[in-house]
Steps between C-alpha positions, in 0.01 A plus 500: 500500500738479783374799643136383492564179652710664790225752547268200561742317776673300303897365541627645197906480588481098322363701171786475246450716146604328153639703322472258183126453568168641472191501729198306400224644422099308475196701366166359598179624311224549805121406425355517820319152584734291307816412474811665342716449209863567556740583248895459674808709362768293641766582244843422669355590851727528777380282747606182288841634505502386865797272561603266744812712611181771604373290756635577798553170786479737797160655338350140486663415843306770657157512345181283610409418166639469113242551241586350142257627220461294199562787255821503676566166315438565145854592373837503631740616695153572758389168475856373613466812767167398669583150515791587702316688707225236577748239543719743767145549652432162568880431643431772770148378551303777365155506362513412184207661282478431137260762338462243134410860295446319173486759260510297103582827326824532706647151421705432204691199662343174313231263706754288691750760631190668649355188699882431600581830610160526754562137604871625636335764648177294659827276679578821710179602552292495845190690410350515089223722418353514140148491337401120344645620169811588635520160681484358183794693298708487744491090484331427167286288658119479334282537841543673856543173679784360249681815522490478852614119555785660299632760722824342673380502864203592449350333810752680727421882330225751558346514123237791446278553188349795444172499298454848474116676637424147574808433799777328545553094603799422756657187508641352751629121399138317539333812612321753252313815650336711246516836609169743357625782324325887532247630252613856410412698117802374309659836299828305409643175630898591416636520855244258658761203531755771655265601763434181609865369510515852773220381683587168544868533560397763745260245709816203469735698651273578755462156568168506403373165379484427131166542419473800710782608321300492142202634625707828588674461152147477349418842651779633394471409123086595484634841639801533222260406229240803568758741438588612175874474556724191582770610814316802587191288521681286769290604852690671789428330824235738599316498244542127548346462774193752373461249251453200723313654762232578175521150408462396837844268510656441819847586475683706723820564272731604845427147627611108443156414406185576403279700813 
């Protein structure tokens, strides 16, 4: 894994093995046209065995951005771990992104400790993304406008929901731009959220603005979802830019903004 991450450009030297752990694993059943069933083996994974003594200060202190997943949250010590890290974030003035990942089959912490845990976590946070059900887990509140009104700061924080083929919605305290999404043939949607989270994050820290930011991350998801696979689907930025160029979107992905 290591190796085929570092193979692709990534900064592997942060990577620390668990020796106590084991990696997760997800199979997804593919019917072409609709959408998958997954079936996680999570089994004493490793990556919840992240602990706060793991996150390095002068890491946080010289990165652009912390991401916090909500998956993340759902046992300890990693919960304790990635609210450190948000928290460190925010002291240094990072970007903030919470990723709210709600994944029900992956919780065994009761109803309460949930909405607590992603409430600690919202506190830190500058940017949340997260489809409308998400929203709602992640506060327990009945409706997309309550959960909302129940973010702390939510007026001050970039909030995006994702609505899958049909786009995303950015808010911006009173302002809401819906953002269309891309029709493509859906083969599998596993991976879909991940691509966009690339996309977008890749358009912030451009300095792109937000909505221009989705629209990449939109492009990015309709491109992971063709594929078959889930990482491997995840477009290079050739073939990035093929795909635009077809769909007629005009990005120009070495630039602040759109052309």
């Amino acid at each position: 894994m290591i190796g085929y991450l570092a193979a692709e450009g990534v900064e592997t030297r942060y990577i620390k093995q668990e020796k106590d752990g084991k990696t997760g694993i997800v199979f997804a059943e593919v019917y072409p046209g609709k959408d998958s069933m997954f079936l996680f083996y999570r089994e004493n994974v490793a990556d919840l065995h992240l602990a706060r003594s793991d996150i390095e200060r002068e890491l946080i202190e010289g990165t652009r951005s912390v991401l916090v997943t909500g998956t993340g949250l759902s046992q300890q010590p990693s919960f304790g771990a990635n609210l450190h890290a948000a928290k460190l974030g925010r002291r240094f003035e990072k970007t903030v992104v919470f990723n709210l990942d709600w994944r029900p089959s992956l919780w065994q912490a009761p109803h309460p400790v949930r909405i607590s845990r992603y409430r600690k976590v919202f506190s830190e946070s500058s940017i949340v993304i997260g489809n409308e059900g998400e929203y709602l887990a992640a506060t327990g509140a009945a409706d997309l406008a309550a959960a909302i009104g129940s973010i702390p700061g939510h007026a001050t924080k970039l909030l995006v929901v994702t609505h899958g083929a049909h786009g995303v919605t950015v808010i911006e305290g009173d302002r809401r731009t819906d953002v269309p999404g891309i029709p493509v043939p859906l083969v599998k949607g596993l991976g879909g959220g991940d691509g966009f989270l690339a996309g977008f994050m890749f358009g912030h820290l451009k300095g792109w603005s937000a909505a221009q930011a989705a629209g990449l991350g939109n492009a990015v998801g309709a491109m992971v979802v063709t594929g078959h696979a889930c990482s491997e689907s995840m477009p290079h930025p050739r073939e990035l830019n093929r795909f635009l160029k077809e769909k007629g979107m005009p990005f120009d992905l070495s630039s602040r903004s759109k052309v």
